[in-house]
C-alpha positions in Angstrom: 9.2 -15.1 14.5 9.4 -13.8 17.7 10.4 -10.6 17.4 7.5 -10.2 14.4 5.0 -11.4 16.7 6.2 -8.4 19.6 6.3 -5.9 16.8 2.5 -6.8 15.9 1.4 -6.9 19.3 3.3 -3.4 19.9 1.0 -2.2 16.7 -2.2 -3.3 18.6 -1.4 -1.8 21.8 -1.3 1.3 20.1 -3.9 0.9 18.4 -6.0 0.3 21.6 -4.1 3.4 23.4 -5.7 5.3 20.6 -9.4 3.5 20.3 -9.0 1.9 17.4 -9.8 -1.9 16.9 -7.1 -4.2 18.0 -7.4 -6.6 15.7 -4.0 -7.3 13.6 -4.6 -6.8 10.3 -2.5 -7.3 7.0 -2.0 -5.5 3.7 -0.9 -6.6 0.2 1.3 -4.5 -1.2 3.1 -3.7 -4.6 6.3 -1.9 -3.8 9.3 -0.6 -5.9 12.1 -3.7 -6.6 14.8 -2.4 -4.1 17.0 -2.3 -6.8 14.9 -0.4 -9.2 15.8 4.0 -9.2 11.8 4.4 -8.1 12.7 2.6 -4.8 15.2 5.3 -4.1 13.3 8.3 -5.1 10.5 7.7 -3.4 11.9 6.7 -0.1 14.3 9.9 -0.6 10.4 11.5 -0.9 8.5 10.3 1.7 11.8 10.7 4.2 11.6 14.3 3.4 7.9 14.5 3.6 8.0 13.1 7.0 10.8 14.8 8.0 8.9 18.2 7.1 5.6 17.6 8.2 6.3 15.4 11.5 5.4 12.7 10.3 6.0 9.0 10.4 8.1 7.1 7.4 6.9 4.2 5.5 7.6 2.1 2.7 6.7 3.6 -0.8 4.2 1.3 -1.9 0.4 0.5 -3.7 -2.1 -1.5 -1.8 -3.5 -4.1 -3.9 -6.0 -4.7 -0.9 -5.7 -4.1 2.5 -7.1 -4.6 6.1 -7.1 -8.3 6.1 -8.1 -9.1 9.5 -6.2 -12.2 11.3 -8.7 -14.2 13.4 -9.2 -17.5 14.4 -10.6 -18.4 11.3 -8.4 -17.1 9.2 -5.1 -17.4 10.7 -2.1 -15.9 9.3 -1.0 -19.3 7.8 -4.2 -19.1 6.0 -3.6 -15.6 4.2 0.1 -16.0 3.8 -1.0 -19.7 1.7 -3.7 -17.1 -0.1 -1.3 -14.5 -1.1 1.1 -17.2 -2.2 -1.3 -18.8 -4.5 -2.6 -15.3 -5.7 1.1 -14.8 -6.7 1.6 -17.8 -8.7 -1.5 -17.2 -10.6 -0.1 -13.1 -11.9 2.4 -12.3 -14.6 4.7 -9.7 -13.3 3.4 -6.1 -14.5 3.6 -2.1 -13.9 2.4 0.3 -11.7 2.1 4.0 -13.6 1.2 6.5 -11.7 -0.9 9.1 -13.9 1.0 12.7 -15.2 -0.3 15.5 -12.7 -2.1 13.3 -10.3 -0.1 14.7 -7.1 -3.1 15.7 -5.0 -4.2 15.4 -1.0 -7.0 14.4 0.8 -8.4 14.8 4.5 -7.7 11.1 5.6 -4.4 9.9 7.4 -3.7 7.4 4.9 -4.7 9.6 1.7 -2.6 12.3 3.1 -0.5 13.0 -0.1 -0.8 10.6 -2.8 -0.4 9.7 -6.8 -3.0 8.7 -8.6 -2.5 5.3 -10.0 -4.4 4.7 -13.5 -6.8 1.7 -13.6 -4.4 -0.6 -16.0 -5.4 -3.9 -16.9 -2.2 -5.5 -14.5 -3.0 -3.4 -11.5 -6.8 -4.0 -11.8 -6.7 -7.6 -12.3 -4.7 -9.0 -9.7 -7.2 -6.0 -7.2 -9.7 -8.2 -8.3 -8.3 -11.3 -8.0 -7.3 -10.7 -4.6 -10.7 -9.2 -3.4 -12.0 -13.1 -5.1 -9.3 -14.5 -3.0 -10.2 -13.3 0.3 -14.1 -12.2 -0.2 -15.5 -13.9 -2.2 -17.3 -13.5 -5.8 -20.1 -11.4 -4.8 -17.4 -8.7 -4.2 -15.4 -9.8 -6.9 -17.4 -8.1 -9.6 -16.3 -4.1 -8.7 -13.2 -2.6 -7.4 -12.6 -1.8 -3.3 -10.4 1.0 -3.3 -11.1 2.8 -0.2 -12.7 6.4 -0.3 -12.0 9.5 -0.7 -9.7 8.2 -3.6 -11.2 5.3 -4.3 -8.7 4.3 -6.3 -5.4 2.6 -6.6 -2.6 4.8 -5.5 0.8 5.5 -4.2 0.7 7.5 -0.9 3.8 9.9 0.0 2.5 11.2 3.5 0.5 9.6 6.3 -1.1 12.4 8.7 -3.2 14.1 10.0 -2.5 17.2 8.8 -4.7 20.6 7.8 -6.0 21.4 4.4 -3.0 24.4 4.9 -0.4 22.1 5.3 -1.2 19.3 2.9 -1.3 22.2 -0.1 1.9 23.4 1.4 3.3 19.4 1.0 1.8 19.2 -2.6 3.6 22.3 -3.5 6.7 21.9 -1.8 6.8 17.8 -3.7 6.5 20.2 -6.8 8.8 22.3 -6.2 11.3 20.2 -5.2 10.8 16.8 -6.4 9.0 17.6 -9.7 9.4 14.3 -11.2 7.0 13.0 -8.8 4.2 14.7 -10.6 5.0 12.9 -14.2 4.4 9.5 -15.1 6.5 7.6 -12.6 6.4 3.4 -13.4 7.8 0.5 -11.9 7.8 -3.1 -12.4 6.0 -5.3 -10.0 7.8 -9.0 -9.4 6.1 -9.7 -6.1 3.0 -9.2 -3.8 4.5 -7.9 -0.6 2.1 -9.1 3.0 2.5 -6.4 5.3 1.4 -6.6 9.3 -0.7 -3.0 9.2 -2.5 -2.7 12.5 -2.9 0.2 14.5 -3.8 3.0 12.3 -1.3 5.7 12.4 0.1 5.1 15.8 1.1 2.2 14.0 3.0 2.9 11.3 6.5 3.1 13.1 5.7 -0.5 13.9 4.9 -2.2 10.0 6.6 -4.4 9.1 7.3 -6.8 5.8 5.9 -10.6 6.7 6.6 -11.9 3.3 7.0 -11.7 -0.7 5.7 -14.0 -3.1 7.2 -13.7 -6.8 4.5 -13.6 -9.3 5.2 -16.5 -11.9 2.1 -16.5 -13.5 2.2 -16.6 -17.4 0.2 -13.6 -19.3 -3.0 -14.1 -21.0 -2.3 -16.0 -24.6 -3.1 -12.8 -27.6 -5.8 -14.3 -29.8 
């Protein structure tokens, strides 16, 4: 516990260094099984990536809902009970990224993505999450965060040029061409990730907890 609580205190030092809020803040995530041949190729992926571009490496991954701030009134008991319910209320389900969807955009975190299509598993346990930790008033709409503003699995953090985000899109092509098909793999577990500090941060994430998802799937009529 200690060492968790120095690496999230590292990430909000940074995150001051750079200007950004210092408030620790969480992530859901749905990542590859480590056992399952997506885990490999897309660490082997964003590894390269990084490698090329100078940037830093991360765990392949889909938010399901992110920047969940920790705060005295909702400490990170509180989520970490949330997320755990959320889980035992979800059947386990895919993630399917959509054929030809490799694209970039201008924003650190949007970098170099895959288009995730909005499936019925991914979309439901969104929206149960957003119900889970804002409310129903926001639980009627999605919360994917622009540009995309949809669910997605990033390959490159950065802040990188227009130039050299087409030169990343066309060297994952190139080189990794299966990344632009139809790519799936199972969920089993939400994932809580400590994600403060914007990019500064990202050598400092870290996994807090999984939660396997036992929930049963809706009865067919």
């Amino acid at each position: 516990m200690r060492e968790l609580a120095t690496r999230a205190a590292i990430a909000v030092h940074l995150a001051l260094a750079a200007g950004l809020s210092t408030a620790q803040n969480v992530s859901i995530w749905l990542c590859p099984p480590e056992d399952h041949p997506e885990h490999a190729r897309l660490k082997e992926l964003n590894q390269q990536l990084s490698t090329k571009f100078s940037a830093p490496p991360f765990q392949a991954h889909l938010t399901l809902l992110g920047d969940i701030e920790i705060s005295a009134d909702q400490t990170l008991e509180d989520v970490k009970a949330k997320v755990k319910q959320l889980a035992a209320s979800l059947p386990p389900f895919e993630v399917r990224t959509a054929a030809g969807s490799l694209t970039s955009k201008d924003v650190w975190n949007h970098n170099v993505l895959l288009v995730v299509p909005e499936e019925v598993g991914v979309i439901q346990a969104h929206l149960d999450a957003v119900l889970a930790f804002k409310g129903t008033e926001h639980a009627t709409h999605t919360h994917f965060p622009l540009p995309t503003g949809r669910p997605h699995v990033s390959l490159l953090y950065g802040e990188h040029s227009k130039k050299d985000r087409e030169a990343a899109v066309a060297w994952t092509r190139e080189n990794h061409a299966w990344a632009d098909s139809s790519i799936v793999y199972p969920v089993k577990e939400l994932q809580l990730w400590e994600t403060s500090g914007g990019l500064a941060g990202v050598p400092h994430w870290y996994k807090i907890d999984s939660y396997a998802l036992t929930g049963h799937p809706p009865q067919e009529l």
